[in-house]
Backbone bond lengths (Angstrom), bond angles and torsions (degrees), N, CA, C in turn:
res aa  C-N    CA-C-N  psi(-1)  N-CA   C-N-CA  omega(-1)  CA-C   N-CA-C  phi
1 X - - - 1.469 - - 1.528 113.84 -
2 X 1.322 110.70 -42.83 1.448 111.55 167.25 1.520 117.22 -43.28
3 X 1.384 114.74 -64.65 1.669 95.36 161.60 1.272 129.83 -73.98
4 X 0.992 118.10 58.92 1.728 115.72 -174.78 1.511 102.41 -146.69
5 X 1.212 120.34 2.05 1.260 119.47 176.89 1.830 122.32 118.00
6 X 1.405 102.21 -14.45 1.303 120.04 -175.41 1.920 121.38 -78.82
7 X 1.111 86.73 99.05 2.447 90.20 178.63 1.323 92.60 -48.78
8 X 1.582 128.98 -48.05 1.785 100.04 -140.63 1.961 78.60 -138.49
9 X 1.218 112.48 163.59 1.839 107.53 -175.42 1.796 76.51 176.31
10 X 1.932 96.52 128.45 0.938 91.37 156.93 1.768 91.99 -152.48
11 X 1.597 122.11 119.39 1.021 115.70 -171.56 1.903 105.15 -166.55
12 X 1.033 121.44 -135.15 1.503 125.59 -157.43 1.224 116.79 -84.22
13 X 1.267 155.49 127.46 1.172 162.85 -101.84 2.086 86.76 -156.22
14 X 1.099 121.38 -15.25 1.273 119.19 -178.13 1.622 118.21 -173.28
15 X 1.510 134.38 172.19 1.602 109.87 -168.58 1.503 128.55 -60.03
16 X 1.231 112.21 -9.39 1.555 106.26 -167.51 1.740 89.02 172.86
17 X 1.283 104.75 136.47 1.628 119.40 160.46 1.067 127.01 -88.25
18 X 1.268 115.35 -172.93 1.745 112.95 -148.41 1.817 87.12 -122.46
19 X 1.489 119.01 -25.89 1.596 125.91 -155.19 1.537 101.21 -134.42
20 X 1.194 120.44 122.73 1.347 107.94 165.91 1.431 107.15 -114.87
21 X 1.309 126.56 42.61 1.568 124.86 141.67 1.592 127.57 -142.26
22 X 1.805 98.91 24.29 1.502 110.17 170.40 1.748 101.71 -139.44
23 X 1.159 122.21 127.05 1.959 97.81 153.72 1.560 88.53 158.30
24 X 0.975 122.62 -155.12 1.835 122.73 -130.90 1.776 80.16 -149.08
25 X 0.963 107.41 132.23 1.470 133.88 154.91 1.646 131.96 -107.49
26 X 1.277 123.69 169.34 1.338 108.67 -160.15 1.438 95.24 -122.64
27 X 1.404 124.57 162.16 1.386 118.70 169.54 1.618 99.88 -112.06
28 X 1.914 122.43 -173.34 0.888 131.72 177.99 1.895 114.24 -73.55
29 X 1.122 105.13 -11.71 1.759 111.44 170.36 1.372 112.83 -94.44
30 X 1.416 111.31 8.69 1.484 105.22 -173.69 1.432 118.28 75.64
31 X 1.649 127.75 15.48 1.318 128.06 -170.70 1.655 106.90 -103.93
32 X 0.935 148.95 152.57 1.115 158.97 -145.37 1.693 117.79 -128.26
33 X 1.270 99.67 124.81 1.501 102.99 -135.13 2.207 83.13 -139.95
34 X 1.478 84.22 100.52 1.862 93.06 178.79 1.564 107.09 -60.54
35 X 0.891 120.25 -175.01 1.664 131.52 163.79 1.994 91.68 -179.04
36 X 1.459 79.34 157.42 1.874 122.66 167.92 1.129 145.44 -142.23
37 X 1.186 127.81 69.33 1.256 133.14 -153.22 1.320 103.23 170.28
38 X 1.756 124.18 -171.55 1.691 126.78 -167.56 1.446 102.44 -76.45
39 X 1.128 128.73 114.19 1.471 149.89 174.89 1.775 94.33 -30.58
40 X 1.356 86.38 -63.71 1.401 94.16 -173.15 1.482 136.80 -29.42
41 X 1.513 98.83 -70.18 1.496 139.25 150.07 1.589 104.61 -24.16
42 X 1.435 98.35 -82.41 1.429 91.99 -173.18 1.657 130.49 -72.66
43 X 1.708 120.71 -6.14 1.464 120.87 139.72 1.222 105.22 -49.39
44 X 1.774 145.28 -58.44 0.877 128.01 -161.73 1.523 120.00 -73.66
45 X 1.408 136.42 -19.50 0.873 170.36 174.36 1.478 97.33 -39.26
46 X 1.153 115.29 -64.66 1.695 141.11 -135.89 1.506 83.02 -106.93
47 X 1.413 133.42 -44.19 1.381 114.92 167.15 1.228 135.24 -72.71
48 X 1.134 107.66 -31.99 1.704 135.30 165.00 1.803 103.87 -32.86
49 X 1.537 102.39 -63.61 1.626 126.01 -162.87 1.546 91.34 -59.31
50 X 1.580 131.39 -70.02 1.408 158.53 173.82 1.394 91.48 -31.28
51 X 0.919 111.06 -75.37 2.530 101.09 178.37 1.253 100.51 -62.52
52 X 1.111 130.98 -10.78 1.439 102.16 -178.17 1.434 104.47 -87.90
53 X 1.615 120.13 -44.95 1.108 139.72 -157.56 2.347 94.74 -67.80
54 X 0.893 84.22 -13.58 1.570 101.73 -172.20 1.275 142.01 -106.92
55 X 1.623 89.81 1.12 1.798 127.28 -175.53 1.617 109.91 -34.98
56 X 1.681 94.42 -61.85 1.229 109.65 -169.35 2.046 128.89 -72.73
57 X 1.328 96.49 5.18 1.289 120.15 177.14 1.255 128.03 -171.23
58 X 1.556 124.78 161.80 1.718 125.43 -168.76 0.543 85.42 -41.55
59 X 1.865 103.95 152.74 1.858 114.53 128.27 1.333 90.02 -142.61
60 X 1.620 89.14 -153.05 1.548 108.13 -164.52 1.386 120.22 -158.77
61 X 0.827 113.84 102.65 2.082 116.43 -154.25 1.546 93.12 -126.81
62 X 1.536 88.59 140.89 1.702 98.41 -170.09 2.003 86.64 -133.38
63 X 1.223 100.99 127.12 1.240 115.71 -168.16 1.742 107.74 -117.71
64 X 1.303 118.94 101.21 1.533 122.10 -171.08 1.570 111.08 -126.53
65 X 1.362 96.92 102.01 1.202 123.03 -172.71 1.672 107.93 -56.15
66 X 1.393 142.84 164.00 1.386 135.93 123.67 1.233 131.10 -58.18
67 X 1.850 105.49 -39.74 1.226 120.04 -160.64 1.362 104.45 -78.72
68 X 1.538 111.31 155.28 1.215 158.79 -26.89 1.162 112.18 -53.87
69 X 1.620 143.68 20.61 1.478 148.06 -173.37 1.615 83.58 -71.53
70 X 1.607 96.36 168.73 1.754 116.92 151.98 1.200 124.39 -60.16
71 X 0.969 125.12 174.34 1.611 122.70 -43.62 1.350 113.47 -63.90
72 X 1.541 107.38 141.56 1.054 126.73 -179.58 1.722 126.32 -62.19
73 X 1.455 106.25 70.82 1.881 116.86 -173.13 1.717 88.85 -113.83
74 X 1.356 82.85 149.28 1.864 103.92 166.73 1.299 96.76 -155.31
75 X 1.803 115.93 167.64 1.343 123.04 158.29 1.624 112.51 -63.64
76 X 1.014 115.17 165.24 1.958 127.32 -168.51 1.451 84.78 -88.58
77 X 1.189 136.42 -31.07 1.930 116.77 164.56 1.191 121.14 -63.35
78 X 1.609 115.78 -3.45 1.633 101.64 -174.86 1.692 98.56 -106.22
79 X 1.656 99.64 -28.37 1.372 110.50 -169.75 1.805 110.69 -85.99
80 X 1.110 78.08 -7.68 2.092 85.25 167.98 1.346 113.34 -62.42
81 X 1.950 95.43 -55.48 1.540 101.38 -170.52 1.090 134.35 -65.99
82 X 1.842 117.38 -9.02 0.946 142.35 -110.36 1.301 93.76 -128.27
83 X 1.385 93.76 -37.37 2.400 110.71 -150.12 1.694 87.36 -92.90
84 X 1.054 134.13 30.12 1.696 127.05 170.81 1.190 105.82 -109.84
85 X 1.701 122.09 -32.40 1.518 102.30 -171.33 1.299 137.71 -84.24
86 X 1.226 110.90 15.05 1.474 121.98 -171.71 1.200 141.84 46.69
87 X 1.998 87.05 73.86 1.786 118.54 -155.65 1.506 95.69 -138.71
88 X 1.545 105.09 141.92 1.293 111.64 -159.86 2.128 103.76 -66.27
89 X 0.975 104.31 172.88 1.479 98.27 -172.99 1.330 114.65 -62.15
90 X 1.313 114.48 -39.52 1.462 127.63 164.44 1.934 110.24 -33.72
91 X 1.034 88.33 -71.83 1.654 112.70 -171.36 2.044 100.95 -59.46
92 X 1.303 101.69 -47.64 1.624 85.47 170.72 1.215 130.34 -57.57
93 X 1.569 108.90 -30.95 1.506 126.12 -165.14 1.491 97.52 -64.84
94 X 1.863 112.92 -51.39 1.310 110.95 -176.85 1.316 121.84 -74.40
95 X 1.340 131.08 -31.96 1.559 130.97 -178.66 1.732 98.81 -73.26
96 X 1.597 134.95 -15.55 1.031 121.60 161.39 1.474 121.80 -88.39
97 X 0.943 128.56 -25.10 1.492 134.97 151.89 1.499 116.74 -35.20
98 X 1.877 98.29 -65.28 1.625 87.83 164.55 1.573 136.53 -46.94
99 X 1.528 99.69 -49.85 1.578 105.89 -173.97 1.621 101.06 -55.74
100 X 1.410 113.15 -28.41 1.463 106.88 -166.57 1.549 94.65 -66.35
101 X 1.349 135.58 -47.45 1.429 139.43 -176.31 1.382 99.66 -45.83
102 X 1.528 123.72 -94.58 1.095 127.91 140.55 2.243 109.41 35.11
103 X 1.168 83.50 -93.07 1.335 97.87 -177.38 2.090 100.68 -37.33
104 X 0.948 92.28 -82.55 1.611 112.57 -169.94 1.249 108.42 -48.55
105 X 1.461 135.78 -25.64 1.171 123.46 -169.45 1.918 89.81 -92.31
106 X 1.034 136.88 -42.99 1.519 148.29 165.11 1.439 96.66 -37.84
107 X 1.000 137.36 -50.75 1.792 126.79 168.17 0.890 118.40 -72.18
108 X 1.576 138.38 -27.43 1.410 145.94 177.48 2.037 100.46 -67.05
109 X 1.320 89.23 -65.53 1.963 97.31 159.92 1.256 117.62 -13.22
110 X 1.759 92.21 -64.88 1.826 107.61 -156.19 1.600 127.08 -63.41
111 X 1.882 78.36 -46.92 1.582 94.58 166.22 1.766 129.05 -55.10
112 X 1.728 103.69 -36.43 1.650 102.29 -169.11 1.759 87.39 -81.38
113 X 1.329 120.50 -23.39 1.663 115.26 171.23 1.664 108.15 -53.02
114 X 1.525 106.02 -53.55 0.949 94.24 170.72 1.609 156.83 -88.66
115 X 1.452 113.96 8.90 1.207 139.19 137.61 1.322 129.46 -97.21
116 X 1.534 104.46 43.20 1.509 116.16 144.94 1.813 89.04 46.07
117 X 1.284 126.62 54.29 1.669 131.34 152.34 1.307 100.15 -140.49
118 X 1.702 134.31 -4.17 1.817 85.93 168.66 1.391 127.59 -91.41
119 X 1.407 108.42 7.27 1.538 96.30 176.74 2.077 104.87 -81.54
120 X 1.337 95.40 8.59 1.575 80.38 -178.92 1.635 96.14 -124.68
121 X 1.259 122.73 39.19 0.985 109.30 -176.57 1.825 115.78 -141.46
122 X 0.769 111.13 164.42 1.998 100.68 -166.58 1.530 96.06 -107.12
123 X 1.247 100.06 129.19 1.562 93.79 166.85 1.406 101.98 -130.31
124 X 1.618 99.79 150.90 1.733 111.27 -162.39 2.015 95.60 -124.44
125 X 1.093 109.28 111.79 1.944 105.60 161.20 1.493 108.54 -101.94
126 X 1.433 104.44 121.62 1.316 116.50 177.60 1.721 122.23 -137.98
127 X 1.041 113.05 179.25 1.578 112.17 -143.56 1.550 113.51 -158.75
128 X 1.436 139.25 121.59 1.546 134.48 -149.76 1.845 101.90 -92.38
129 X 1.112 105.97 -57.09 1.425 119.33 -176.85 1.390 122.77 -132.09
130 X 1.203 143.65 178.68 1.282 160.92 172.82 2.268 105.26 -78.18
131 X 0.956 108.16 164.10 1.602 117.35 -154.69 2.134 79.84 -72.98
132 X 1.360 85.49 148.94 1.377 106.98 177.36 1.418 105.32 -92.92
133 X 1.218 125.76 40.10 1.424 124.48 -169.97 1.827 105.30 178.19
134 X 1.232 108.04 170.19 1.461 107.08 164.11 1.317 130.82 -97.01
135 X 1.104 110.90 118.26 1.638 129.29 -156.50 1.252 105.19 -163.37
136 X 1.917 119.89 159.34 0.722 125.24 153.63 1.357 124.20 -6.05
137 X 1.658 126.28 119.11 1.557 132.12 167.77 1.416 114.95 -163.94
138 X 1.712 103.06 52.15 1.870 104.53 -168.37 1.436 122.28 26.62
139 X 1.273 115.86 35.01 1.128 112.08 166.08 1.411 118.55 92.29
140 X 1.459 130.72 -0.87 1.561 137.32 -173.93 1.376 94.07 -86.63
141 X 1.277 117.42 132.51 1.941 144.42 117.63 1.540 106.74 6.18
142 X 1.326 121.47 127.44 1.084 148.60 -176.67 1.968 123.77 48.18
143 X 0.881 99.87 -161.67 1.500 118.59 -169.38 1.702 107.67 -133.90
144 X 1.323 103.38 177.71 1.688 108.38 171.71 1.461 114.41 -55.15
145 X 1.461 115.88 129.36 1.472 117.53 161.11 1.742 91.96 97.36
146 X 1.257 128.12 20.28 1.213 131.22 167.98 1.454 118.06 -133.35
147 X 1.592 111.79 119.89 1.606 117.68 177.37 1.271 133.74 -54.20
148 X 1.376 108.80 -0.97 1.861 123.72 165.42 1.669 109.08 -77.25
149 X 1.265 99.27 153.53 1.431 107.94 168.46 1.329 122.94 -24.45
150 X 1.337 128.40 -74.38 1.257 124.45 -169.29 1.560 121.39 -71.61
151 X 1.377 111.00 6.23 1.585 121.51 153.53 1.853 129.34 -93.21
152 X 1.698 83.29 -20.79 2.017 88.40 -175.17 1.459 98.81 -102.74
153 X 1.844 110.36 -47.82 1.781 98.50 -166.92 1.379 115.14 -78.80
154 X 1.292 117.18 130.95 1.571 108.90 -165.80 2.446 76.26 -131.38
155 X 1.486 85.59 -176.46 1.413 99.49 -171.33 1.841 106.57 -93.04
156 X 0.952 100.73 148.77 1.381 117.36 -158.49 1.584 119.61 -172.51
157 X 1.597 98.17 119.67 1.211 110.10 -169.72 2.045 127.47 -141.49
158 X 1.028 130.12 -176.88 1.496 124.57 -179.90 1.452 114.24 -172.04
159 X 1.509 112.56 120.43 0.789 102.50 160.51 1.494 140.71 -118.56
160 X 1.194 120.67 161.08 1.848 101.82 -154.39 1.644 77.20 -108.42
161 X 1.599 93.51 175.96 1.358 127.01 -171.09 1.613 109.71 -61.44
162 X 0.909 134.59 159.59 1.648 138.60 155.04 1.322 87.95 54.99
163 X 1.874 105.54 -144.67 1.092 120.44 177.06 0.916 128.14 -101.45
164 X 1.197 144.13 49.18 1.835 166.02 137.93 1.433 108.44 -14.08
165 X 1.404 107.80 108.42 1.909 117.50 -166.61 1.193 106.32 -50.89
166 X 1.874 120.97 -29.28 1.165 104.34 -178.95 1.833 129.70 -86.94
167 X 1.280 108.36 10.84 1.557 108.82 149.14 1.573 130.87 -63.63
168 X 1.587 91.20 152.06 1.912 77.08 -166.81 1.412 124.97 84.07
169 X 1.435 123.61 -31.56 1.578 119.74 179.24 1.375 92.20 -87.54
170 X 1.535 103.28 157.47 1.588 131.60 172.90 1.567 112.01 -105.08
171 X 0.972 143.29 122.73 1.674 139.81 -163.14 1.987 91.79 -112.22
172 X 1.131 104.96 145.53 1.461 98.69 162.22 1.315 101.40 -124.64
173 X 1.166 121.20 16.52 1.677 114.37 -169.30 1.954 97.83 -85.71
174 X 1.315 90.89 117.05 1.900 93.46 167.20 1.834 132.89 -21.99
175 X 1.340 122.01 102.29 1.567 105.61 171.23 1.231 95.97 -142.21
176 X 1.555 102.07 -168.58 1.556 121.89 -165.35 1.053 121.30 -160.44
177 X 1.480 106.73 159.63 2.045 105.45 -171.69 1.262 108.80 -44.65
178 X 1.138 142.63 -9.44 1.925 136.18 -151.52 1.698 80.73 -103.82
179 X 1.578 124.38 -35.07 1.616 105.81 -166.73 1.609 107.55 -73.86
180 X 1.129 117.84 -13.87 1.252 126.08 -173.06 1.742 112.05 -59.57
181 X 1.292 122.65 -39.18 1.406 117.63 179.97 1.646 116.47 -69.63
182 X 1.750 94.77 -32.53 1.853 93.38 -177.32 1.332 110.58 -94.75
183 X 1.236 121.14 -12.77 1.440 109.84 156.49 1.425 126.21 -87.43
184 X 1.392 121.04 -12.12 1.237 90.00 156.65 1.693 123.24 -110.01
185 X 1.501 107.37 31.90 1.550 116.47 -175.77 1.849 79.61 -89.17
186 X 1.123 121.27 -69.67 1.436 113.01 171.38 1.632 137.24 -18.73
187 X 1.602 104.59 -49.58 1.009 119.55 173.28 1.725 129.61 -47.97
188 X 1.729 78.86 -49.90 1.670 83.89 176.69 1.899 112.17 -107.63
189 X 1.059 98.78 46.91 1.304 121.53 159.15 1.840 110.35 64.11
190 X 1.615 110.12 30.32 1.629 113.08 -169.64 1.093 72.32 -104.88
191 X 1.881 106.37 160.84 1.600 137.94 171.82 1.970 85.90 -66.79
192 X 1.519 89.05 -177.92 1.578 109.83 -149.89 1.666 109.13 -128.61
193 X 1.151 109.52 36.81 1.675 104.58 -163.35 1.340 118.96 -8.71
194 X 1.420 120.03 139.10 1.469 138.65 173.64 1.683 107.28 -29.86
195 X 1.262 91.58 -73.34 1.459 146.80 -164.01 1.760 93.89 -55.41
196 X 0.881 108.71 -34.20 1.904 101.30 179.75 2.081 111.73 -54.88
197 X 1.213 84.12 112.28 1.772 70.32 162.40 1.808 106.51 -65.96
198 X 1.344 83.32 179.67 2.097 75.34 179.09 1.327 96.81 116.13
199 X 1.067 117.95 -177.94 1.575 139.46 176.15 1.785 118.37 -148.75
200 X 1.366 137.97 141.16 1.408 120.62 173.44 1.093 99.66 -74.86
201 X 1.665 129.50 157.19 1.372 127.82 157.97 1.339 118.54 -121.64
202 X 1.765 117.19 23.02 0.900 97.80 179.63 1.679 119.04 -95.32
203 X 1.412 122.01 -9.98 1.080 125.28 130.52 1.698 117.77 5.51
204 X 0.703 108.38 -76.60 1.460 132.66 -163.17 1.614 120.74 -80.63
205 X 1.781 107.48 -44.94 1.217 118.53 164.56 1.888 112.93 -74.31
206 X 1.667 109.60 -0.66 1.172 101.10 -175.96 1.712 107.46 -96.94
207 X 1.453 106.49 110.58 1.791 108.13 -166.05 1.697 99.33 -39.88
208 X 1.585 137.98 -36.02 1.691 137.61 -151.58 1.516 83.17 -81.65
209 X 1.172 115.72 -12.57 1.706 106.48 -156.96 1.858 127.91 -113.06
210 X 1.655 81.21 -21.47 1.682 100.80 -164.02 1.809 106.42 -58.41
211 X 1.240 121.73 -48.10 1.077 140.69 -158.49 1.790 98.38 -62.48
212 X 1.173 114.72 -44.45 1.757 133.58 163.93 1.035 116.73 -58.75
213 X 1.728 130.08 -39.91 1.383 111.16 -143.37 1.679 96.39 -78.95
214 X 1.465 122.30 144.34 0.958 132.01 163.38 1.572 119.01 -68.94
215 X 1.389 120.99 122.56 1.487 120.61 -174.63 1.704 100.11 -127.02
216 X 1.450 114.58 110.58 1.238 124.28 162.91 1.410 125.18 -134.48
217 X 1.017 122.36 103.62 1.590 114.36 -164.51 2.042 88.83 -177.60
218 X 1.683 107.20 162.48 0.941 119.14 136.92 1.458 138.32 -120.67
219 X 1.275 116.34 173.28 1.266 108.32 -177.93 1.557 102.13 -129.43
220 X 1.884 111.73 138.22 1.303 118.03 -145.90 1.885 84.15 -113.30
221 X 1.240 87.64 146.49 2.199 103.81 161.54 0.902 81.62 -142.47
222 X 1.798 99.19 152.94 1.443 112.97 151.20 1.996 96.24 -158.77
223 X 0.886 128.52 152.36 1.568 159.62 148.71 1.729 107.36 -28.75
224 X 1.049 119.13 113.04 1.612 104.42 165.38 1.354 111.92 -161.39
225 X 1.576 104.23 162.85 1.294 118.33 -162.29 1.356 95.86 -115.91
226 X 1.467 112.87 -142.07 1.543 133.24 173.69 1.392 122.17 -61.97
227 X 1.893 102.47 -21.75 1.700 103.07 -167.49 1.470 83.53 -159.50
228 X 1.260 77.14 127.35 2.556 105.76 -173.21 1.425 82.76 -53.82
229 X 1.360 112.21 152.42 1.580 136.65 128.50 1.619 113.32 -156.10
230 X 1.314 98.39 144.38 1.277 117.81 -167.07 2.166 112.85 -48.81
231 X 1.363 99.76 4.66 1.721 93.95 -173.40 1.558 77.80 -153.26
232 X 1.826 94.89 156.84 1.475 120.58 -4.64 1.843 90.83 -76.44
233 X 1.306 92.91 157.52 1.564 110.15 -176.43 1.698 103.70 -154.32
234 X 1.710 102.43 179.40 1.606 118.24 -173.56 0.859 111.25 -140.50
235 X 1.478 128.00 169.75 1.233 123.28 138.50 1.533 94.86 -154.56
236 X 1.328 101.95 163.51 1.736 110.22 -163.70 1.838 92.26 -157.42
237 X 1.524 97.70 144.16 1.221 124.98 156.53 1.490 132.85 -120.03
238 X 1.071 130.14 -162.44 1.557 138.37 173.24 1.751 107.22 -45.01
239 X 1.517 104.84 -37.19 1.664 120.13 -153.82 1.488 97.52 -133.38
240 X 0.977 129.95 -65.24 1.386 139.17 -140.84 2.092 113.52 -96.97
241 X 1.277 102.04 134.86 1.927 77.01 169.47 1.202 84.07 -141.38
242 X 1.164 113.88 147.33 1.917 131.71 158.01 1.318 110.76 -127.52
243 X 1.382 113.82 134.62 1.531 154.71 175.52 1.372 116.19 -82.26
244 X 1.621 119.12 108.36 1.601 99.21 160.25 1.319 98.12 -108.37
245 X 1.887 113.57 104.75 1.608 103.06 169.67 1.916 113.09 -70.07
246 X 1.017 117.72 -3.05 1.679 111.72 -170.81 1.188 100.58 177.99
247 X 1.592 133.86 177.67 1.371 149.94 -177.52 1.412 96.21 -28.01
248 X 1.416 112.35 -74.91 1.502 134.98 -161.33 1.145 127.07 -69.81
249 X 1.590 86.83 -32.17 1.889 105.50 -159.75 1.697 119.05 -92.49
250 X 1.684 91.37 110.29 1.909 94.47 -154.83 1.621 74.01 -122.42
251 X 1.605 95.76 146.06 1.545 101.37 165.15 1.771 98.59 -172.50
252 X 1.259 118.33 114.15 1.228 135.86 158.40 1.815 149.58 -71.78
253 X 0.853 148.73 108.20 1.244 136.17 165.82 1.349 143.88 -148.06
254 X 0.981 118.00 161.12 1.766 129.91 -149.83 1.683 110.32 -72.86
255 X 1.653 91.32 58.83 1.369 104.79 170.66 1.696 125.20 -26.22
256 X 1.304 116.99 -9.83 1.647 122.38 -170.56 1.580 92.13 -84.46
257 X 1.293 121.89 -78.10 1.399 121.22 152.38 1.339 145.49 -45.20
258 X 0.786 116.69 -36.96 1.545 125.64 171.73 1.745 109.76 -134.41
259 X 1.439 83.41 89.39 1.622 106.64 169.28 1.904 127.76 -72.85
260 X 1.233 101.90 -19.32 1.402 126.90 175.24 1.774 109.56 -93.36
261 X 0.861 125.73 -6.34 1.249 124.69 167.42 1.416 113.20 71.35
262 X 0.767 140.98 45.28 1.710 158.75 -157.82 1.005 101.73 -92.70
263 X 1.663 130.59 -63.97 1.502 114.29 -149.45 1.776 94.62 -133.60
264 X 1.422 107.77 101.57 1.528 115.32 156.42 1.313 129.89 -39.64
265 X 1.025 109.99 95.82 1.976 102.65 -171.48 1.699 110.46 -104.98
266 X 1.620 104.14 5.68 1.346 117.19 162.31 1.621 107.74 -18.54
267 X 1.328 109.45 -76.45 1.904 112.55 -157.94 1.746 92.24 -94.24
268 X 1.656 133.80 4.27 1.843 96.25 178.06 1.660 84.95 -125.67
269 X 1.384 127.26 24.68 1.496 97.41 173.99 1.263 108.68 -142.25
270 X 1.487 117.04 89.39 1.629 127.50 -157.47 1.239 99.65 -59.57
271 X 1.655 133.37 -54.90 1.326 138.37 173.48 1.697 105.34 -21.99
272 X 1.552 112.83 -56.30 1.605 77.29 -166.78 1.533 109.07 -96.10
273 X 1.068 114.78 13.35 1.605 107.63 160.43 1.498 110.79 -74.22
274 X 1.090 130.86 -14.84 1.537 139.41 -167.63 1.649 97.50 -83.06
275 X 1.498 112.46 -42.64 1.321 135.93 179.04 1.646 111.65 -58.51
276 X 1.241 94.61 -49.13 1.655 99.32 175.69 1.358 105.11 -69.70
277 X 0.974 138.69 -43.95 1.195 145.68 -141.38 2.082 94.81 -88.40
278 X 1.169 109.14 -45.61 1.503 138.50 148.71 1.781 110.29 -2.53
């Protein structure tokens, strides 16, 4: 992170840990920096200090949790609240993990509330994949590491400064981490390079505008190992999703309606193969 543009970085030394209340953290010099205590907490900790230290001018803090990853540890206050609803131990561990997120990002809130910066400030919640397990997922098709819904759409949200019309609305129109740079290069009033993959969305998040904005594009997943191949893979639009589970294995559906993936209309509804094809 230090070469990437980042003054201050203090975070994972490798993809994911094994302990979230013993293990070694990294600083922005590459020096190695122990901790003991809720992982969590103390990411939030370290961002907390960084806005404060930053009150008096922009910044830009990127806050990347572990949690809800493995292994499944929380404090016994999250897992107290947690152990009543009659969820396998697995599943408590993670719905208390969340609340623990939950928790910390609500103080991170409170504080820029309370130094009079969050109405000037953008806040983005974002999310890598779909639950590595079976759990709660409104009802969408698959898990992590699968090109169906409940492996790609994860929760995702923004909120703009003051009172910006587009708080509060829910969009169902398809996007992705890549739209995130040109919409908010837009936002704060910089040109938009050509050249950006991505899409703007504020178009779309703008209520005078949504009803207009033209949306044509897809958006591609696919599964991979050591060496690309085109399956299993996706692609999804506004309406439509198609599946390549294998060589052969094509199966489509009208993601607008049937978000759960229920009924393959691949082989009885030529119309939207015409659409794909479109």
């Amino acid at each position: 992170p230090g070469g990437q543009g980042f003054d201050q970085f203090l975070g994972f030394t490798l993809g994911h840990f094994n302990d979230y209340f013993e293990g070694e953290l990294v600083n922005e010099r590459d020096e190695i920096v122990p901790f003991a205590g809720d992982l969590t907490k103390i990411l939030t900790d370290t961002a907390s200090h960084f806005m404060r230290e930053k009150r008096e001018e922009p910044f830009f803090c990127m806050l990347t949790y572990q949690a809800p990853h493995t292994p499944v540890q929380v404090s016994d206050k999250h897992w107290s609240r947690l152990s009543q609803r009659g969820l396998t131990p697995y599943n408590t561990g993670i719905y208390a993990m969340i609340e623990s997120i939950d928790e910390q990002i609500g103080r991170l809130l409170e504080e820029l509330k309370q130094a009079g910066k969050l109405d000037n400030t953008i806040v983005i919640f974002a999310t890598d994949n779909g639950p590595n397990g079976d759990r709660y997922r409104v009802g969408l098709k698959g898990t992590k590491g699968h090109v169906d819904e409940g492996g790609v759409r994860v929760p995702f949200g923004i909120k703009f400064p003051g009172s910006h019309p587009a708080n509060g609305r829910k969009i169902s129109t398809p996007a992705a981490h890549i739209d995130l740079v040109p919409t908010i290069l837009d936002l704060v009033d910089l040109p938009v390079p050509e050249e950006l993959d991505g899409q703007n969305l504020m178009p779309l998040l703008d209520a005078e505008h949504s009803d207009t904005f033209n949306y044509r594009r897809y958006i591609y997943a696919f599964k991979q190992g050591y060496n690309f191949k085109p399956y299993p893979g996706s692609m999804r639009n506004d309406h439509l999703l198609y599946v390549l589970r294998g060589p052969d294995q094509h199966e489509l559906y009208q993601l607008d309606k049937d978000p759960g993936q229920r009924t393959d209309i691949m082989q009885t509804e030529e119309k939207w193969l015409a659409g794909m094809r479109d």
